[in-house]
N, C-alpha and C positions, 0 to 999 in steps of 0.2 A: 159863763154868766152873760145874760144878755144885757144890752146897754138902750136906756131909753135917751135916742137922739131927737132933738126939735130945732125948728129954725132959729130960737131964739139961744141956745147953746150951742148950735153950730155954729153961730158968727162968731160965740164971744172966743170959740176955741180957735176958728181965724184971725180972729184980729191979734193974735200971738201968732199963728203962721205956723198952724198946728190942724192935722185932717184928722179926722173921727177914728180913721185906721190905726194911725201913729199913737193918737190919747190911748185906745186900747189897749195896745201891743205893749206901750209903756204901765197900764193899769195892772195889767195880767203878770207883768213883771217888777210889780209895786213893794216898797216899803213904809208902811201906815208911821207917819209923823204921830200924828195928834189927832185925838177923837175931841171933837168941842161940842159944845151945844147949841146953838140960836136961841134967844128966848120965842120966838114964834116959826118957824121952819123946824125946830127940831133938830135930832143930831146926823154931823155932817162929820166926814174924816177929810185930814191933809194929807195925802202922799207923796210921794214922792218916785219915778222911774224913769226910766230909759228909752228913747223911740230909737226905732229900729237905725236909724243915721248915728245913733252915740248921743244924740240930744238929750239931756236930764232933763224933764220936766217935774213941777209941783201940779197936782192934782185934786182939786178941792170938788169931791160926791158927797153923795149919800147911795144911800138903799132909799128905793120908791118900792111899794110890795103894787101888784097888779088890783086894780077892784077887781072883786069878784074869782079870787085865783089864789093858790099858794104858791104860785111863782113871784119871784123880784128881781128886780132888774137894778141896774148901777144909773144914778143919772149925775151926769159931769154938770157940775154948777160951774166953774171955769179950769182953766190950765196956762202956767207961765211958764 
């Protein structure tokens, strides 16, 4: 699964003192808390996994689908 990273979600997964490598590695080795919904963003899941250190992290995405594409990507909204 490809993961769409921006500057504005890479900080927010820094300022937990958390790299884009490790949100992955922990994603990939996820267990789905909770599907919610946003009333305007739409639906977003809570996970929950492991970085590669033994770190448990909570991981709050979605699914973003690509324009123009049947591909989708995971976009990390934050991680604690």
């Amino acid at each position: 699964m490809a993961f769409l990273w921006l500057e504005w979600n890479l900080q927010k997964i820094d300022n937990h003192g958390l790299s884009f490598e490790e949100v992955e590695s922990a994603w990939q080795n996820r267990v789905d808390l909770v599907r919610r919904v946003h009333p305007v963003n739409g639906e977003y899941w809570e996970s929950r996994g492991k970085c590669p250190s033994g770190r448990r992290i909570t991981i709050i995405w979605r699914y973003d689908e690509l324009v123009g594409s049947e591909e989708t990507q995971v976009f990390v909204i934050t991680t604690y």
